[in-house]
Phi, psi and omega in degrees: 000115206277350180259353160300294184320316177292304169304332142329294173309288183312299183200106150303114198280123224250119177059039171315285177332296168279346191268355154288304159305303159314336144318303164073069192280107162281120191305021160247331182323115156321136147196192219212090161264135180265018185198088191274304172088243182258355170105342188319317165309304198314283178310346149243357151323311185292326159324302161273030175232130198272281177263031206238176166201164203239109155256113172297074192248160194192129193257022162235150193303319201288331160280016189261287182321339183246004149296356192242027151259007172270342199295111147228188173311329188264020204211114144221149204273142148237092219263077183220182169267166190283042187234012170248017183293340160278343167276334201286328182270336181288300189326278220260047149050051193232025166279155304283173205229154193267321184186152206209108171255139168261106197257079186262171154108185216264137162323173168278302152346264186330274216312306170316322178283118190286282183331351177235013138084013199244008184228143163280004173277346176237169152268108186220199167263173207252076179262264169089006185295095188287319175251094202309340165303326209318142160285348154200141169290154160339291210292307140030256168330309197293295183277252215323332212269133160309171177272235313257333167316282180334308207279307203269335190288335185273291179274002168307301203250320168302293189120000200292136213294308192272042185282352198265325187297329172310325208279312195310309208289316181310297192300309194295333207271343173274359165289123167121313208182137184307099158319067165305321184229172167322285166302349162287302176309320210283016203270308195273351169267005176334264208332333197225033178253124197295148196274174193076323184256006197303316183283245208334310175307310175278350160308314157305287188300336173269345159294313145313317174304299201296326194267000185263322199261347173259341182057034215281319206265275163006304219261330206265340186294299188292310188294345157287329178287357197276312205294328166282005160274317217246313165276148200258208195300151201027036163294171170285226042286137180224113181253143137251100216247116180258355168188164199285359158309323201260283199304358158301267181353278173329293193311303200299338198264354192260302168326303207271303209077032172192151195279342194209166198054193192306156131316136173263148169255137177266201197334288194303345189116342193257138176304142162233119174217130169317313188249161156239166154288134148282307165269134193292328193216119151009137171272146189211145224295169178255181202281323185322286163342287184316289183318349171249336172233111172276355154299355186271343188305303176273017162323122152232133151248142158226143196259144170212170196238097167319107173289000000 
């Protein structure tokens, strides 16, 4: 099938199979990706739907463009970030919706593309932009940013053990002169980059740059708090989570109907929370997958049921 093979080239899609079942898609059926990506979800959604439609979204040019090999009637591209998704679905009288899937974290694409600053494998510039449009970069961060930021953004969204050292090593490596690429960063964290570890560590540090310059965990707050608006009663949720900041989020709102403390109960004593779960502990990809996608390795999905 020659647009599966394409969707392959582009952005091999992590747990298709199951993230379809969770849906549970009906051919008359609303639904919703807040992550078109390379479109790989997308296009087999559309498969299956006759008189139903599929609304997409995506804030990169580059995924607009490979939308528009998906185009027919049942299919519109909405090229915003997901955290506007109930007006963006009001504006087109697309209310309510039957299931709504989440793809997070950066394509396969973004990520192959040296220019756009998101793989620790090439040397490019210190960009991290998911919307190329976007007002501020990596290098942004990198230089402008206080060191005590730097400190708390490296270990808050990385997780990085040595994040006060990190911060430090940043700033002195920014004296003077401007961090711009890749390589000017791993030049100037060398020193307080663990030896061996060098992929996971730096992996870390770009995942902080990144989740701080996309305003990622924000955006994921809102737009989750959108989806119990928007979907309607036994509607999905289908979530996917690539590290354990984003997958936290997901469990508590889907268990709470809030990301931190209790449930809240009203008058009577009864929880009010929007969803229940299908699954109590995350699904997560098989060793066949990993071995063809290594990106399916920290992969959790989670299903929840619009009460």
């Amino acid at each position: 099938m020659s647009d599966y093979a394409n969707d392959i080239a582009y952005h091999r899609p992590v747990m298709l199979a199951q993230c379809l079942a969770g849906l549970d898609l009906r051919p008359d059926g609303r639904y919703v990706d807040v992550t078109f990506g390379g479109g790989g979800h997308s296009a087999r959604i559309l498969e299956k739907l006759t008189t139903g439609h599929l609304y997409s979204f995506d804030q990169d040019a580059d995924a607009e463009a490979e939308a528009q090999k998906l185009i027919r009637p049942q299919f519109t591209f909405v090229k915003a970030n997901f955290r506007d998704l109930t007006s963006e679905l009001q504006a087109r009288n697309a209310l309510p919706v039957d299931g709504l899937l989440a793809d997070l974290g950066v394509s396969s694409h973004q990520f192959d593309t040296p220019e756009r600053g998101f793989s620790t494998r090439f040397d490019g510039p210190l960009d991290m932009r998911m919307d190329p449009d976007g007002p501020l970069t990596a290098a942004d961060v990198l230089n402008d940013y206080k060191e005590a930021d730097l400190h708390r953004i490296f270990g808050m969204y990385g997780e990085v053990t040595n994040a006060r050292t990190l911060a430090q090593a940043v700033a002195a490596g920014r004296r003077g002169r401007r961090l711009e690429t890749i390589g000017e960063l791993k030049q100037a964290i060398q020193a307080c980059t663990p030896r061996g570890k060098e992929n996971k560590y730096l992996a870390q540090v770009f995942q902080a740059l990144r989740i701080e310059v996309n305003q990622e965990m924000e955006a994921l707050q809102e737009m989750l708090l959108q989806t119990a608006e928007v979907l309607r009663p036994g509607g999905r949720l289908v979530v996917m989570s690539y590290h354990s900041l984003e997958d936290r989020l997901v469990k508590n709102f889907i268990a709470k109907g809030k990301f931190f403390g209790a449930v809240e109960k009203d008058f009577f004593g009864n929880e009010s929370k929007p969803f229940e779960a299908l699954n109590r502990k995350p699904e997560e990809a098989d060793a066949a997958e990993i071995a063809l996608n290594s990106r399916a390795r920290s992969a959790k999905l989670r299903v929840a049921i619009k009460k």
